[in-house]
MIDREN-79010 format. One record per residue (C-alpha): residue number from 1; x negated, y, z. Coordinates in steps of 0.05 Angstrom, whole numbers, padded with zeros to 5 digits. Layout:
BEGIN
<pos:NUM px:X py:Y pz:Z>;
...
***
This chain:
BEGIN
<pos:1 px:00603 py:-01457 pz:-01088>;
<pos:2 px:00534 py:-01455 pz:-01113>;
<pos:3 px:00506 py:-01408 pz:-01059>;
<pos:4 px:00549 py:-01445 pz:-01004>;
<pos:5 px:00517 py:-01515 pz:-01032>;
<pos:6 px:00448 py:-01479 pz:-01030>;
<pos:7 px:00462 py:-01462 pz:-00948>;
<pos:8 px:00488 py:-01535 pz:-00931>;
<pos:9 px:00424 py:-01562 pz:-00960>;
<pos:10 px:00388 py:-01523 pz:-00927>;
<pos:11 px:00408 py:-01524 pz:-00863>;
<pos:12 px:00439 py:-01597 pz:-00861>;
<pos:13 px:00400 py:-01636 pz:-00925>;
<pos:14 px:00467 py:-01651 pz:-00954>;
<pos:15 px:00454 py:-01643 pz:-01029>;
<pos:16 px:00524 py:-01630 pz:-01063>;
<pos:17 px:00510 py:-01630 pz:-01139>;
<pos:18 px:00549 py:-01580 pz:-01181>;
<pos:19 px:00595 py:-01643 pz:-01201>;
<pos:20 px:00615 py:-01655 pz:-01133>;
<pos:21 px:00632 py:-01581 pz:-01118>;
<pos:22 px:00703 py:-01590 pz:-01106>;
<pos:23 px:00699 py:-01636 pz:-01067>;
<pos:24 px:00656 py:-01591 pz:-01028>;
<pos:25 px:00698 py:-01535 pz:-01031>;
<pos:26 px:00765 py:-01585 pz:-01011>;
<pos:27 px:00726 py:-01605 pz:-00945>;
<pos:28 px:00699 py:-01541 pz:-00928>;
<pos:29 px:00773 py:-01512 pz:-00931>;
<pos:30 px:00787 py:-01566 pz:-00882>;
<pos:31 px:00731 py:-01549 pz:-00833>;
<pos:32 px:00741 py:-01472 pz:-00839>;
<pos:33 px:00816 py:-01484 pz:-00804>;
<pos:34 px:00780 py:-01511 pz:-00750>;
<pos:35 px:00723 py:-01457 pz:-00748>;
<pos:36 px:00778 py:-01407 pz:-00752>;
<pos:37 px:00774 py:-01365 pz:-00816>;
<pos:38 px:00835 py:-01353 pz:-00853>;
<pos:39 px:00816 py:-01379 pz:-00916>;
<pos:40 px:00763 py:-01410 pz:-00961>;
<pos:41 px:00737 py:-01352 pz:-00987>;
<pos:42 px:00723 py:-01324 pz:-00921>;
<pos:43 px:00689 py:-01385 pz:-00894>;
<pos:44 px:00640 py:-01385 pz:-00953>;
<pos:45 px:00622 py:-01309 pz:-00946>;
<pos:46 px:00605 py:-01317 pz:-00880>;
<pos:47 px:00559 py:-01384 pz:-00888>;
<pos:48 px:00521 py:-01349 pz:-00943>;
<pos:49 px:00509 py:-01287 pz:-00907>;
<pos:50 px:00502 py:-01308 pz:-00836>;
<pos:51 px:00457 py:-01368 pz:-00800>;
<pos:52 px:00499 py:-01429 pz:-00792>;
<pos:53 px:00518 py:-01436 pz:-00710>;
<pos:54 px:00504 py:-01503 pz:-00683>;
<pos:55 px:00582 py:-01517 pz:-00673>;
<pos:56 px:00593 py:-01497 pz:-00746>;
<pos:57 px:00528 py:-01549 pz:-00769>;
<pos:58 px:00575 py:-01594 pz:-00722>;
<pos:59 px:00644 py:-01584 pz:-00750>;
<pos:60 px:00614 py:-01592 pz:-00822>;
<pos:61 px:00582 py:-01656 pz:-00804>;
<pos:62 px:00644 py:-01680 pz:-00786>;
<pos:63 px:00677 py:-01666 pz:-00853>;
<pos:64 px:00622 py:-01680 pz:-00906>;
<pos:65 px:00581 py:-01732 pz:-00875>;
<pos:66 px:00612 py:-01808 pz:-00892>;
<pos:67 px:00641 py:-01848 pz:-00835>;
<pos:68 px:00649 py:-01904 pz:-00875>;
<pos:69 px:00613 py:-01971 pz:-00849>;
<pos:70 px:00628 py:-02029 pz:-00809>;
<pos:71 px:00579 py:-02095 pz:-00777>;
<pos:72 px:00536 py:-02135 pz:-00816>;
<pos:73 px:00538 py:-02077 pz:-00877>;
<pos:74 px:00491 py:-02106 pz:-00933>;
<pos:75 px:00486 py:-02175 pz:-00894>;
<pos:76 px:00418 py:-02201 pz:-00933>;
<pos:77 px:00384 py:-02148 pz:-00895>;
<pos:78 px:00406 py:-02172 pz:-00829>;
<pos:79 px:00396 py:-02248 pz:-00850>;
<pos:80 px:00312 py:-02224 pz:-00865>;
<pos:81 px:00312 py:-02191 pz:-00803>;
<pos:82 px:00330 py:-02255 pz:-00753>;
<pos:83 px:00295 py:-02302 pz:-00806>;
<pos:84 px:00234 py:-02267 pz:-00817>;
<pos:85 px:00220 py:-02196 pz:-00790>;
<pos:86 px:00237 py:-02210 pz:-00722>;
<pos:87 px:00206 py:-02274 pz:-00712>;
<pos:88 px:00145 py:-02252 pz:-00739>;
<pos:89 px:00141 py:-02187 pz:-00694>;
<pos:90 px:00156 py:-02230 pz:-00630>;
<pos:91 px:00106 py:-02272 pz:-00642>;
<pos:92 px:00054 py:-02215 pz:-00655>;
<pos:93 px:00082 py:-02176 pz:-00592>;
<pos:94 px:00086 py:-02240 pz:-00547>;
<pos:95 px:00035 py:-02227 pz:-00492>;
<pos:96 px:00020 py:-02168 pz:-00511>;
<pos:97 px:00063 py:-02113 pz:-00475>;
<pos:98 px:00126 py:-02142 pz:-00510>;
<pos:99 px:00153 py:-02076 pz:-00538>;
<pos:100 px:00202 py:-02072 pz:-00594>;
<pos:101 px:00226 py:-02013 pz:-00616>;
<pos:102 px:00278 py:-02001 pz:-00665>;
<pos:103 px:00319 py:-01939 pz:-00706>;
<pos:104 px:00384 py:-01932 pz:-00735>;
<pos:105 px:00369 py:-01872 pz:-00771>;
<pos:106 px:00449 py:-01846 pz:-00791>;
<pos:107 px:00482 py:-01891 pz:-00746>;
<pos:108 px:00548 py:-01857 pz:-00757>;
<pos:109 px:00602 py:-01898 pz:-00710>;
<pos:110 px:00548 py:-01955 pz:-00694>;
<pos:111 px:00558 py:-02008 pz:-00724>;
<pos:112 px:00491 py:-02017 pz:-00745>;
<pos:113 px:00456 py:-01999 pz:-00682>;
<pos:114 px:00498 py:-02053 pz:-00650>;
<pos:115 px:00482 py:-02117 pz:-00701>;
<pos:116 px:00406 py:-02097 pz:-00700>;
<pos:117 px:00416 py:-02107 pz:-00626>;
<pos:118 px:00451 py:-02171 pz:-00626>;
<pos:119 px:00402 py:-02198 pz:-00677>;
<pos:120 px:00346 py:-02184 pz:-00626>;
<pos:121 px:00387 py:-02221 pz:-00573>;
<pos:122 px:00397 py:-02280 pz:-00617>;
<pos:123 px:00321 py:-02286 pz:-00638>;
<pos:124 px:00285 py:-02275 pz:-00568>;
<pos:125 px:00314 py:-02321 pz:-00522>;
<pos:126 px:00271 py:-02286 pz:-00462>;
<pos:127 px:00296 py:-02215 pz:-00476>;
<pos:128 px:00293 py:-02202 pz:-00404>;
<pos:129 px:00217 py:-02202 pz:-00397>;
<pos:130 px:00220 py:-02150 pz:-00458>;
<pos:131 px:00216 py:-02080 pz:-00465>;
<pos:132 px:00267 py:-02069 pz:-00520>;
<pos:133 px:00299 py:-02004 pz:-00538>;
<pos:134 px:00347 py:-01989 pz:-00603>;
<pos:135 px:00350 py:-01909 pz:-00615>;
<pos:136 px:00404 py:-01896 pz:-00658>;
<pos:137 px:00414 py:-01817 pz:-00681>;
<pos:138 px:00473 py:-01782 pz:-00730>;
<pos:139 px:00479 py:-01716 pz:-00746>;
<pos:140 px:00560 py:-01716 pz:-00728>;
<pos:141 px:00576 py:-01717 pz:-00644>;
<pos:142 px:00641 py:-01746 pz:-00661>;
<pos:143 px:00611 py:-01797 pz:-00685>;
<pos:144 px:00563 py:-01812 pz:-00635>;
<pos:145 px:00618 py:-01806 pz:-00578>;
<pos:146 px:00665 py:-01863 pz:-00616>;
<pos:147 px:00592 py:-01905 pz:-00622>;
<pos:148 px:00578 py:-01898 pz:-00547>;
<pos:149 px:00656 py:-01928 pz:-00530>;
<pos:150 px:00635 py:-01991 pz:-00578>;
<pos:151 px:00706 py:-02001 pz:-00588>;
<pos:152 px:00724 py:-02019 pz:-00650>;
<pos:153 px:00783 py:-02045 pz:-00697>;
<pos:154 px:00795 py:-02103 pz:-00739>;
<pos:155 px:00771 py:-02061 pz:-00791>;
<pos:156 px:00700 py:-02057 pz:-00771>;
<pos:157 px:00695 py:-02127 pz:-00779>;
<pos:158 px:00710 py:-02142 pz:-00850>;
<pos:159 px:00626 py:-02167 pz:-00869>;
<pos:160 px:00620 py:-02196 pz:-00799>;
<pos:161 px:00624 py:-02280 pz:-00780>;
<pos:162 px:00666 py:-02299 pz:-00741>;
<pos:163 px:00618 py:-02325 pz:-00688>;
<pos:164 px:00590 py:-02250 pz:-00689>;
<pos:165 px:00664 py:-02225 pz:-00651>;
<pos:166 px:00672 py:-02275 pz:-00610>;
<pos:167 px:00609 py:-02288 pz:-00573>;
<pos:168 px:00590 py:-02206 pz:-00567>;
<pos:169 px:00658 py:-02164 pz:-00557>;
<pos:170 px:00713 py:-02171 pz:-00516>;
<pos:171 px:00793 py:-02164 pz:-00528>;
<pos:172 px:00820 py:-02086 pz:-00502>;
<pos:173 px:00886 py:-02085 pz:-00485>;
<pos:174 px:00902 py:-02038 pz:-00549>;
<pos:175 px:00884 py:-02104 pz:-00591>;
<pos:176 px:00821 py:-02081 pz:-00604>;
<pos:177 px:00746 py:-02099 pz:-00590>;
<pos:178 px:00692 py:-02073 pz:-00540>;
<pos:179 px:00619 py:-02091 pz:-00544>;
<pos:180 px:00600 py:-02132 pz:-00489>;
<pos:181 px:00551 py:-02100 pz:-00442>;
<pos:182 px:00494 py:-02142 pz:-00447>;
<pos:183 px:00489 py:-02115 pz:-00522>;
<pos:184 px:00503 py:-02039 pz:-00499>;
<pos:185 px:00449 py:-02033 pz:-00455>;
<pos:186 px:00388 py:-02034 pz:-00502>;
<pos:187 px:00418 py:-01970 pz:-00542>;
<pos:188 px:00412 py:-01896 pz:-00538>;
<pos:189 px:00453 py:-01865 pz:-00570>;
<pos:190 px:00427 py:-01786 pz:-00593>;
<pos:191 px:00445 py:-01730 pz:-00625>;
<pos:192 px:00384 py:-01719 pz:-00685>;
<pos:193 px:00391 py:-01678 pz:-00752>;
<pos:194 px:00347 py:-01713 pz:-00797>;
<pos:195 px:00339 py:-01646 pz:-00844>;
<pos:196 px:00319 py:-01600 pz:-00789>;
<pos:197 px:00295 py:-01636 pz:-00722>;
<pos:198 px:00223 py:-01652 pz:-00702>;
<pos:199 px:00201 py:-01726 pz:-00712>;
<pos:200 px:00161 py:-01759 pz:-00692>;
<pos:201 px:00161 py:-01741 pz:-00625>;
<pos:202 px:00147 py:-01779 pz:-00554>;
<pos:203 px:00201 py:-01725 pz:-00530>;
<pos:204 px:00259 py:-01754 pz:-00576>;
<pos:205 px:00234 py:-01826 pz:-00572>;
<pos:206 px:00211 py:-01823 pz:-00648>;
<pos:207 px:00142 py:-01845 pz:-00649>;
<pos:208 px:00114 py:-01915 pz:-00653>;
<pos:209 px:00171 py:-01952 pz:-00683>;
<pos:210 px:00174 py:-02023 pz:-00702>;
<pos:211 px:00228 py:-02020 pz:-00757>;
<pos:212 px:00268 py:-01969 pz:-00789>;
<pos:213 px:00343 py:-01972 pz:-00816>;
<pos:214 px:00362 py:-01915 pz:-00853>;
<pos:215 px:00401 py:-01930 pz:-00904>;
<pos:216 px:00456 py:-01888 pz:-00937>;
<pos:217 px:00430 py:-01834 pz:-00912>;
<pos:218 px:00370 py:-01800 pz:-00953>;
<pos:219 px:00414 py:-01814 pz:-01015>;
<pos:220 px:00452 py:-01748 pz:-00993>;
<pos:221 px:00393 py:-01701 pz:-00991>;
<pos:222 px:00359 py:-01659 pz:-01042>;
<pos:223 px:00302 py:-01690 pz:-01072>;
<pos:224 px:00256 py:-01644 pz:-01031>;
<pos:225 px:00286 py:-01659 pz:-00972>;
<pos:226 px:00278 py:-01730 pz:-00988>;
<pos:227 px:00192 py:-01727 pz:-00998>;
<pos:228 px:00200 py:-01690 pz:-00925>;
<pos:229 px:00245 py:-01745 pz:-00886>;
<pos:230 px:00209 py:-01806 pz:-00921>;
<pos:231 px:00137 py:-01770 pz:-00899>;
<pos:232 px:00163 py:-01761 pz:-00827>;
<pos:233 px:00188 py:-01834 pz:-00832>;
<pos:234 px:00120 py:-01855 pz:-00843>;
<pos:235 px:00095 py:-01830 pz:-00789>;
<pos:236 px:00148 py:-01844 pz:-00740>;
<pos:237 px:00126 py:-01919 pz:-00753>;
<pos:238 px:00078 py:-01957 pz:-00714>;
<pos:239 px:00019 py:-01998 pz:-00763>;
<pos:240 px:00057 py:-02049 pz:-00804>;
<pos:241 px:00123 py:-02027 pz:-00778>;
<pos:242 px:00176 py:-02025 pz:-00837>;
<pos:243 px:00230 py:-01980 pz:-00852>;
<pos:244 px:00296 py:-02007 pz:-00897>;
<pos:245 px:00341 py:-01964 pz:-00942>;
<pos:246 px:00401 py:-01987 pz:-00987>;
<pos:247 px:00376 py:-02011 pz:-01062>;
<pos:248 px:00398 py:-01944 pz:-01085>;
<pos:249 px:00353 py:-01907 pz:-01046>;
<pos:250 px:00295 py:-01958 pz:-01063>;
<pos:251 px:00247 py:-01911 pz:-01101>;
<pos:252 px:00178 py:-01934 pz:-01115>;
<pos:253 px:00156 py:-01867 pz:-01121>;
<pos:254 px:00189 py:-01829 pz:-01065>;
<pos:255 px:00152 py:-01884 pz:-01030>;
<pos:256 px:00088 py:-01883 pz:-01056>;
<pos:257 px:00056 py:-01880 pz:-00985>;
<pos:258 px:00075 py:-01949 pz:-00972>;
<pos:259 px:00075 py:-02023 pz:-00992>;
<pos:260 px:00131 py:-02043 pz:-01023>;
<pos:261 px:00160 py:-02120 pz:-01010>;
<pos:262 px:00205 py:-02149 pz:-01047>;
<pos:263 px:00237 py:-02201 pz:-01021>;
<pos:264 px:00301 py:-02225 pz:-01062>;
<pos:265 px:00376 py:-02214 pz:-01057>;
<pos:266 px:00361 py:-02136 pz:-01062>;
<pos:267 px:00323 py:-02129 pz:-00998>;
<pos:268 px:00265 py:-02083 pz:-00998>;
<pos:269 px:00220 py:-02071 pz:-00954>;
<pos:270 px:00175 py:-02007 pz:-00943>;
<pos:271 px:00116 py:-02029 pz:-00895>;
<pos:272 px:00069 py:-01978 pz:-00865>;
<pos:273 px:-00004 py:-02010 pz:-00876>;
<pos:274 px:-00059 py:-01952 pz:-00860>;
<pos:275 px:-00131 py:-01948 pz:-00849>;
<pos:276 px:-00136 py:-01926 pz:-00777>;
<pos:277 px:-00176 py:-01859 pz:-00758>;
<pos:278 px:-00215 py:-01882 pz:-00688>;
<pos:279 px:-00198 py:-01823 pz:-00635>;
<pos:280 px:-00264 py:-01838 pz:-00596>;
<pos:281 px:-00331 py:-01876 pz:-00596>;
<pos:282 px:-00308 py:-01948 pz:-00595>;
<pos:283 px:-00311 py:-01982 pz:-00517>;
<pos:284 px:-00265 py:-02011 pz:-00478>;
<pos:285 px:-00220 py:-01976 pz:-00438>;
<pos:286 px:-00211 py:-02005 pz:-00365>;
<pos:287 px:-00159 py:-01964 pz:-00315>;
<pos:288 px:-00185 py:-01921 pz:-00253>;
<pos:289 px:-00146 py:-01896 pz:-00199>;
<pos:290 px:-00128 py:-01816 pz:-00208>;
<pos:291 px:-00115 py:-01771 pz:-00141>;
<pos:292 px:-00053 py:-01732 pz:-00161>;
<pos:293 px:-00056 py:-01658 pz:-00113>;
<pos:294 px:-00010 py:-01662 pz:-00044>;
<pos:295 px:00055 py:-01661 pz:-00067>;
<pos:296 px:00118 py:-01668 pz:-00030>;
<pos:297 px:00137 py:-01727 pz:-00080>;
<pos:298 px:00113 py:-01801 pz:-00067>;
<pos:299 px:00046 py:-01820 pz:-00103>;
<pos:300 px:00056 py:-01840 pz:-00178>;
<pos:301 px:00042 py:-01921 pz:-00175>;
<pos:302 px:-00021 py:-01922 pz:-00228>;
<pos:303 px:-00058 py:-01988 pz:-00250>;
<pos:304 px:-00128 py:-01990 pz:-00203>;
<pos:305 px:-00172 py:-02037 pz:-00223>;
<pos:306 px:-00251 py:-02006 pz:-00213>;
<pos:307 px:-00270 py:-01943 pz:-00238>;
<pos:308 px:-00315 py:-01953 pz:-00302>;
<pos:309 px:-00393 py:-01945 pz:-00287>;
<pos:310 px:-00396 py:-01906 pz:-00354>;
<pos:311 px:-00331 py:-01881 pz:-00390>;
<pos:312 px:-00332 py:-01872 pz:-00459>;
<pos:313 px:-00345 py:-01811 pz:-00488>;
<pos:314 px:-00293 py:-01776 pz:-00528>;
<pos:315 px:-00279 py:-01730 pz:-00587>;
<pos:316 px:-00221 py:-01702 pz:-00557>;
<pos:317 px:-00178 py:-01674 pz:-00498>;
<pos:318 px:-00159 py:-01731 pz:-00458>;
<pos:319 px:-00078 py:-01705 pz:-00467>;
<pos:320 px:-00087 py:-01706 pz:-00534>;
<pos:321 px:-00122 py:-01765 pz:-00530>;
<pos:322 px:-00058 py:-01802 pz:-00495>;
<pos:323 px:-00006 py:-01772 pz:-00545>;
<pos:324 px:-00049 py:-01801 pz:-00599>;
<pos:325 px:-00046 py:-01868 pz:-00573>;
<pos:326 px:00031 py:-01857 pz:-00551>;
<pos:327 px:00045 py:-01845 pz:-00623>;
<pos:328 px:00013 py:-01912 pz:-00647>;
<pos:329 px:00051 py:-01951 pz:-00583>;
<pos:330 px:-00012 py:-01967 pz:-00547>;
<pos:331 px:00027 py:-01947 pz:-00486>;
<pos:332 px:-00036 py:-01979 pz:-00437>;
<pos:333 px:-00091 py:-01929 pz:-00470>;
<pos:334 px:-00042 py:-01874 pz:-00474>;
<pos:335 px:-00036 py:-01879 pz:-00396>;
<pos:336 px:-00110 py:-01884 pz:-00385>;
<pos:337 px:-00124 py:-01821 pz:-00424>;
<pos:338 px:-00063 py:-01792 pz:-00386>;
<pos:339 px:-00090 py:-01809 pz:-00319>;
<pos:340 px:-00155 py:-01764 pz:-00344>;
<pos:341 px:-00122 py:-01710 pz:-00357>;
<pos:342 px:-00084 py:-01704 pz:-00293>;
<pos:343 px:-00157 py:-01705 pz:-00262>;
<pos:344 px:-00178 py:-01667 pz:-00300>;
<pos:345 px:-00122 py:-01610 pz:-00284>;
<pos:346 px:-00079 py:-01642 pz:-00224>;
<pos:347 px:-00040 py:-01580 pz:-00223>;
<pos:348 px:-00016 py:-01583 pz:-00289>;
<pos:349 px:00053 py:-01596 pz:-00308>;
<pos:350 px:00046 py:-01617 pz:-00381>;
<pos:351 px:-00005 py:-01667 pz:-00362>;
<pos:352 px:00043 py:-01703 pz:-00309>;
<pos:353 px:00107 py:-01705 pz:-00365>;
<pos:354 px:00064 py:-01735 pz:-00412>;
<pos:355 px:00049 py:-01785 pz:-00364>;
<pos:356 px:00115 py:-01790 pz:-00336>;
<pos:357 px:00138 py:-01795 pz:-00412>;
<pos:358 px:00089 py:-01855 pz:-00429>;
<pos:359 px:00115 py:-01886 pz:-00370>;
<pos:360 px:00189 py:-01876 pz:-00398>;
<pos:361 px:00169 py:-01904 pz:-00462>;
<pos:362 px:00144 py:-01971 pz:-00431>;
<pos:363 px:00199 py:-01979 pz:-00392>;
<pos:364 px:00181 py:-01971 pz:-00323>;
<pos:365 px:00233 py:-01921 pz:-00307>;
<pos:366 px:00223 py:-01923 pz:-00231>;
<pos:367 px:00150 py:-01905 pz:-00241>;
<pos:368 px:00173 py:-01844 pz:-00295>;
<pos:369 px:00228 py:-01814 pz:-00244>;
<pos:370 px:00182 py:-01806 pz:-00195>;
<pos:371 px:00136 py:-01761 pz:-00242>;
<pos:372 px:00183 py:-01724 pz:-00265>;
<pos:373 px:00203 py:-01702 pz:-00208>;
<pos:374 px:00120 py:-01683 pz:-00195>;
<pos:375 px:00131 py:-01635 pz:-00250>;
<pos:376 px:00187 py:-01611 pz:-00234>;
<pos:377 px:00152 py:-01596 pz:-00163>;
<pos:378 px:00102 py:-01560 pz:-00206>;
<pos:379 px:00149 py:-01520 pz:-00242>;
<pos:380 px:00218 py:-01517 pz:-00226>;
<pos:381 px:00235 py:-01488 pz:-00298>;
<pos:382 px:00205 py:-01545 pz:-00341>;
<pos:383 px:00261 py:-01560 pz:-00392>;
<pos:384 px:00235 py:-01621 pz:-00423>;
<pos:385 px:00234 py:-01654 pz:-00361>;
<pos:386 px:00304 py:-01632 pz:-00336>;
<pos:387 px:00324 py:-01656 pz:-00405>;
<pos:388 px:00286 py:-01726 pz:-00403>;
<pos:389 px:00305 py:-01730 pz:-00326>;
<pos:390 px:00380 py:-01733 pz:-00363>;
<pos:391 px:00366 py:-01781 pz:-00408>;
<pos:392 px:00331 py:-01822 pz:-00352>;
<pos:393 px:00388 py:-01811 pz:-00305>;
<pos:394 px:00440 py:-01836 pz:-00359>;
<pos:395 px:00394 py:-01902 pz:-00366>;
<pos:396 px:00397 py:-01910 pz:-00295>;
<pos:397 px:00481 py:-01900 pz:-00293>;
<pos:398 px:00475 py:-01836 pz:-00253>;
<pos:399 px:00523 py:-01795 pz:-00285>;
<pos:400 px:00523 py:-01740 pz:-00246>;
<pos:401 px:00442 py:-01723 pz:-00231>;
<pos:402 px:00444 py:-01732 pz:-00313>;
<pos:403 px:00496 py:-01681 pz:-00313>;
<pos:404 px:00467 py:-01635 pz:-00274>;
<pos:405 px:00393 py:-01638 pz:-00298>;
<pos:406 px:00421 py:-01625 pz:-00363>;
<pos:407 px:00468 py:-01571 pz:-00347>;
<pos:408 px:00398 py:-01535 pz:-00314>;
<pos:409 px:00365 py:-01548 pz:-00381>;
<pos:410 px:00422 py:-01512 pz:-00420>;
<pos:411 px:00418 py:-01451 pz:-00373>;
<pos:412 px:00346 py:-01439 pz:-00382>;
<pos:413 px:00341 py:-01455 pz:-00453>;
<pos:414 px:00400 py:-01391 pz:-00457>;
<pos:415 px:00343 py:-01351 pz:-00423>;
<pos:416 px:00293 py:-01361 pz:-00484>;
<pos:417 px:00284 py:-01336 pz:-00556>;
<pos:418 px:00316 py:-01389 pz:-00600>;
<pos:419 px:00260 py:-01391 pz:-00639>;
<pos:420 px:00210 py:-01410 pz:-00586>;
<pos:421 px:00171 py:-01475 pz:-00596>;
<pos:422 px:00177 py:-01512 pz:-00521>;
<pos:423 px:00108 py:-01531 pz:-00493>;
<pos:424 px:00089 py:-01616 pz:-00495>;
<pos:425 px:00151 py:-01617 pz:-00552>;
<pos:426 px:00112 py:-01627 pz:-00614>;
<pos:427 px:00141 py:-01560 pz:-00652>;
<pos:428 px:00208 py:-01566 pz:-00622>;
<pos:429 px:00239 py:-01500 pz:-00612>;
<pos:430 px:00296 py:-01479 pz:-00553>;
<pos:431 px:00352 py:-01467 pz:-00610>;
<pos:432 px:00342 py:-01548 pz:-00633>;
<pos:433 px:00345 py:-01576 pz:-00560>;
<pos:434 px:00413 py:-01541 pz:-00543>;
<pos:435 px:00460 py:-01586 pz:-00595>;
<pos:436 px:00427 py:-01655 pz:-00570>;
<pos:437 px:00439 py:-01632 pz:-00498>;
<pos:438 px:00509 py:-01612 pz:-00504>;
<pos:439 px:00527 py:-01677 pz:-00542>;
<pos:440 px:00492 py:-01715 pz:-00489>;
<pos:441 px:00540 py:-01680 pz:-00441>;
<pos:442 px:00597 py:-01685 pz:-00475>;
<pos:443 px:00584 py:-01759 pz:-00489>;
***
């Protein structure tokens, strides 16, 4: 088992200690039936001397990642949050673009992704004027498909109030409970492999978040793998955004690059507080209108207020310029810079999906349709916007242009070397994008 442990780790961050080896071995015998090897033995020869397939990452998921959980799991953590993280936030954010954005890193079935989204209904009574979205990832589809149902049993509702059922799920005719839509809405639901995947990314909705809950999770990876998912944490949050863990996973010095709160009833909280590194001569940045070339599409709607007599000078590529801004959630800059770089090049295709993917990320999703399909018009082959045109499309409850905008991404990314990073993906490579497009599809 020692070499097979040595592969899962690798390959999934699952750290199975040499205690815990048959127990490994038991569950592995159970996904090797499904695989279709004969036998144990067979199964492990060929994980240690082959690449794991993404269906075979999949099927293992399924049998040695926990699907235990259920609402309101460690409730003083969801009491701080609607007492004082999320009042606190709103009343920074009010005014001020009113985005929140939120991550249930390990979501298994969804239970989590689903309270952290009634808690924000329950502390901002004008959540209709807000740009509020809950991204909640797993490793294991199957658990991602039951999450996306939100049905759930009695079971699932062991920590929960009572008010907490009756005011946000409805009665199923199989005596059990569906969430109610207005809860649904703000969550997407996605396919992410915390060892392995790139993050943060604008592509995967990473970047800039507000608050963090991964907890149960890093307890399961090998202390290296740890120092790499709690550094990409980091930076996947946006300046004094927090990220929460269990207790047990509460290490001061795995943590070391942020400030630790403690605040009682064993909540703690990691905050990100950092000196910010200024990406250009300090000015203010006003909006000018930007000619995109004669396109068959209809003209991307752009803030115009007047041009700026003398725009600031910068130290870097205007693209770069917008993703760096993207990635601390200054969505307004980030479109400015954007708008530069499309005048910059107006018949480049990256520069219109970064714009069409800042546009996404504030929530005008009108506005980001419409340039994706510019660079699509560019260049028909552009997988990252075929994929995001999915995602977009499943927002929207189109079904069937998601479907098929996916199913065009999955054909061309069978045309590339796996190993290929995608352009505008931040070091994603065509073998990573296939499993989150085929659970999106199946899903």
């Amino acid at each position: 088992m020692a070499k097979a442990s040595a592969v899962i780790a690798e390959r999934m961050g699952l750290y199975f200690p040499e205690d815990r080896w048959p127990e490994l071995a038991e569950n592995i015998k159970k996904a090797s039936q499904e695989l279709g090897f004969k036998d144990l033995d067979t199964c492990v020869a060929h994980f240690v001397s082959h690449e794991l397939t993404l269906r075979q990452i999949e099927t293992l998921a399924n049998y040695l990642t926990v699907g235990e959980t259920y609402f309101f799991r460690e409730p003083e953590s969801f009491e701080l949050l609607e007492r004082e993280i999320l009042p606190a936030l709103v009343a920074k954010r009010r005014g001020l673009g009113q985005t929140l954005r939120l991550w249930s890193a390990g979501c298994c079935t969804g239970e989590e992704a689903y309270t952290l989204a009634i808690a924000c209904l329950r502390v901002i009574p004008d959540i209709e004027h807000w740009n509020l979205s809950i991204l909640a990832t797993d490793i294991n589809p199957r658990f991602l498909e039951k999450a996306m149902q939100g049905i759930y049993s009695e079971w699932s509702f062991r920590g929960a109030p009572d008010w907490f059922r009756e005011g946000f799920f409805a009665r199923t005719p199989e005596r059990k409970f569906a969430i109610a839509p207005q809860v649904k809405r703000f969550i997407d639901f996605e396919y992410l492999n915390l060892a392995t995947e790139v993050y943060p990314s604008l592509h995967n909705h990473t970047n800039a978040v507000d608050i963090i809950f991964c907890r149960n999770v890093i307890m399961y990876f090998t202390p290296e793998r740890q120092r790499a998912v709690v550094a990409a944490l980091h930076r996947c949050l946006a300046e004094g955004g927090i990220v929460l863990v269990n207790p047990a996973e509460a290490n001061a010095d795995l943590f070391s690059m942020f400030t630790v709160e403690n605040h009682g009833d064993g909540v703690i909280l990691f905050r990100k507080i950092s000196q910010p590194t200024p990406f250009e001569q300090s000015a203010p940045i006003d909006f000018f209108p930007v000619t995109p070339p004669t396109l068959v599409m209809p003209t991307v709607p752009m803030p115009k207020p007047a041009r700026p007599s003398n725009p600031p000078p910068a130290t870097k590529p205007p693209s770069q310029l917008a993703r760096d801004y993207a990635n601390q959630g200054q969505l307004d800059k980030a479109l400015h810079w954007c708008q530069r770089a499309i005048a910059a090049e107006p018949t480049n295709p990256s520069a219109y999906f970064l714009c069409a993917t800042i546009h996404h990320e504030s929530g005008r999703l009108q506005e980001a349709l419409a340039v994706f399909r510019q660079v699509l018009y560019l260049d028909q082959d552009y997988i990252l916007a075929h994929h995001a045109l999915g995602h977009l499309y499943r927002q929207l409850a189109k079904p069937r242009e998601s479907r098929r905008h996916l199913a065009i991404a999955l054909e061309l990314l069978k045309t590339r070397n796996q190993d290929e990073v995608l352009p505008e993906s931040e070091g994603m490579t065509c073998g990573q994008l296939i499993e989150p497009i085929r659970v999106m599809m199946q899903t």
